[in-house]
Structures are given as structure tokens and as C-alpha cells.
C-alpha positions, 0 to 999 in steps of 0.5 A: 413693556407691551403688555395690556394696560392696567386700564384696558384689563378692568375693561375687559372684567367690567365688560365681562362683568356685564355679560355675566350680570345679564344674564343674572338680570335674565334669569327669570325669564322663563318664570314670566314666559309661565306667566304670560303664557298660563296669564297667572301669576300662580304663587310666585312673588313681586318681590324679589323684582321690586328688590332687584329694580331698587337694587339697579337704581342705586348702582346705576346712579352710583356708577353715573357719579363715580368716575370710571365706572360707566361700566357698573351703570350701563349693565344695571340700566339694562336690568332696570329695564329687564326688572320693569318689563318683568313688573309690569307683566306680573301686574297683568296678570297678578290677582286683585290683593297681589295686584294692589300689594305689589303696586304699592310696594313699587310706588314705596320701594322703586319711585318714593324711596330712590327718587328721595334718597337720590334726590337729598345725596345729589343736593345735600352732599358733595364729591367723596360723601356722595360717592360714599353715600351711594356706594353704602346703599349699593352695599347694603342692597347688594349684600341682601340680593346675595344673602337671599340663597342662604335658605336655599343653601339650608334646604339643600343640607336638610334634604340631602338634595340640590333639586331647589338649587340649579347649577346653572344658576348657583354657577353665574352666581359663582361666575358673576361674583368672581368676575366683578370682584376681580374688577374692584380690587383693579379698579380699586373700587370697596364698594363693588368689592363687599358685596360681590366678594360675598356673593363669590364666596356663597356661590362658591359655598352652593357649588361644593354643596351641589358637588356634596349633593348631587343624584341622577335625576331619576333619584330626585323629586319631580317638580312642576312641568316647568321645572319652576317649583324651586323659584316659587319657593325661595324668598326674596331674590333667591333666582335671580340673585341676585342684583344685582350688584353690578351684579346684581 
């Protein structure tokens, strides 16, 4: 048969998996171009970044020591450098209680706490049981970046209104989650599978919703000048989604 290759097939959804996830990791930009620009970081939060950049810690080290999935590594040292540069402007520009919390929270969450876990699984385990052990952070990190837009799903059937759910976003989501699930169940791989499989099937939960909900413009609510109130409002990883898996 001259058909592609099992393999050449996870390689084309574990390259589109990256695109797709780039762009979850870039989401926020236009949040800290507002910061920079206005050299405020107003009422937004750090951490949602300081979650996703633990987030791409441990799908970066469960994609180096998992065989055949450099792919799941490249895109999150490319968010972990994203997440970094984002941190490193809201500490600029936060304000003195803020600037001090989220520095203590990237000391605890993004140097402590990775570099120990990673640490004692590198040298206590072996083979399978560190894969294993890896895989279950990834899980777990994952499964709470894809669960943040849960309250904003909630705030969409309360006020009958998508104005704090963007399509464009809640649609990569949708897209991300679908692409890498793909990938796992080709790949094989559960650990990758959980967490965007979840994540695919809330995005597809926020598209029928924007489907139920959706107005003319001029019949919504006039945000900020931005456009940014919806992200100063939704918890922990709401904007970005994400990440996070390999996703996000």
C-alpha cells in the first residue's frame, strides 16, 4: 500500500498540535502589550502564567524522557520561554504587594517545586515509573488549565451573554484539544489523551454555548478600550487556556 506511514500521520498532528498550542501559549499577548504600554498591570493576575510556565515544565521533561515524543517537548520549551518573558514584564510593572506575591509564587511554584519533583523522579525512579510519574503531573496540571473556563462557561448561562467568552479563543481551545487528542489515541499515548480530551470536549461545550448565546454586537455590554475585561476576569488559566497540555 502507498498510503502515509502510521508514523508520518502522528507527525503531522504532533506538528499541528504545535501550531495550535502556540498560539494558546500567545494568547495573552495583547494583555502585556497593555501592560507595557500603559506600564500597569492594572487588575490582572500572575497567576495564571505562573500555572501555565509549571505547567510547560512538566510536559517539557515528560516529552524529553518519553520516547517518540519530542514534539510534546519542543512546543512547551517554546511556552515556557513565552510564559517567562510574560512573567518577567508583569513583574516590571506590577505594584509593590503584587510584585513581591508573584515573586514568591515563581520562587515556590516555577523554580522549588519543578526542580524537586523532577529531581527525586529522575533519580528515585526508572524506566516506566518515571514516565508514569511525569505523565501524572502533566495530567493533573493540564486537567486544571483546562477546567479554569468552567466559570466562564457559568457566566455565559447567567447572563444569557458570550461577551466574557471569545470565539476566537474558546475555537483553539476547541481546535487544540481536538488535534492533540487525535495524536494520543495514534500515538498511544493516555497521558496526552486525558487531559486534551477533556479539554476537546469543553471547547466543544463553549462553542454550542456561543452557538445558544450569541447577539449583534451592538445588543452586548461595551468592555474596556481593549477589549480585556473578559480576561481580567476569569480565574487562573481562563485565557490562555490553557496549558497547556501540550496544549496547554
Amino acid at each position: 500500500m502507498g498510503g502515509l506511514s502510521l508514523d508520518s500521520v502522528i507527525i503531522f498532528f504532533g506538528l499541528l498540535g504545535n501550531i495550535t498550542t502556540g498560539l494558546v501559549y500567545l494568547s495573552p499577548a495583547n494583555v502585556f502589550w497593555r501592560i507595557a504600554k500603559r506600564k500597569s498591570t492594572e487588575e490582572f493576575e500572575s497567576i495564571p502564567y505562573v500555572s501555565k510556565l509549571l505547567n510547560a515544565y512538566f510536559w517539557v521533561y515528560y516529552g524529553v524522557i518519553k520516547p517518540d515524543s519530542i514534539l510534546v517537548a519542543t512546543i512547551n520549551m517554546f511556552g515556557g520561554v513565552v510564559e517567562i518573558i510574560f512573567l518577567t514584564i508583569f513583574l516590571l510593572y506590577a505594584p509593590p504587594r503584587m510584585k513581591v506575591r508573584t515573586a514568591i509564587l515563581v520562587v515556590i511554584l516555577d523554580v522549588g517545586f519543578p526542580a524537586a519533583s523532577i529531581l527525586l523522579t529522575q533519580f528515585l525512579l526508572h524506566g516506566d515509573k518515571r514516565i508514569d510519574v511525569a505523565g501524572l503531573f502533566c495530567v493533573v496540571f493540564s486537567m486544571i488549565a483546562y477546567a479554569s473556563p468552567l466559570s466562564a462557561m457559568k457566566t455565559v448561562v447567567l447572563t444569557k451573554s458570550v461577551e466574557y467568552m471569545p470565539f476566537l479563543l474558546s475555537f483553539i481551545l476547541f481546535l487544540n484539544g481536538g488535534v492533540w487528542t487525535i495524536y494520543a489515541v495514534l500515538a498511544k499515548d493516555l497521558f496526552v489523551g486525558i487531559p486534551n480530551g477533556s479539554g476537546f470536549l469543553l471547547g466543544t461545550a463553549q462553542l454550542i454555548l456561543y452557538a445558544m448565546y450569541w447577539k449583534p454586537r451592538q445588543g452586548q455590554a461595551v468592555v474596556d478600550d481593549d477589549g480585556l475585561e473578559d480576561q481580567k476576569r476569569q480565574p487562573l488559566i481562563s485565557h490562555s487556556s490553557q496549558l497547556l497540555d501540550p496544549k496547554s
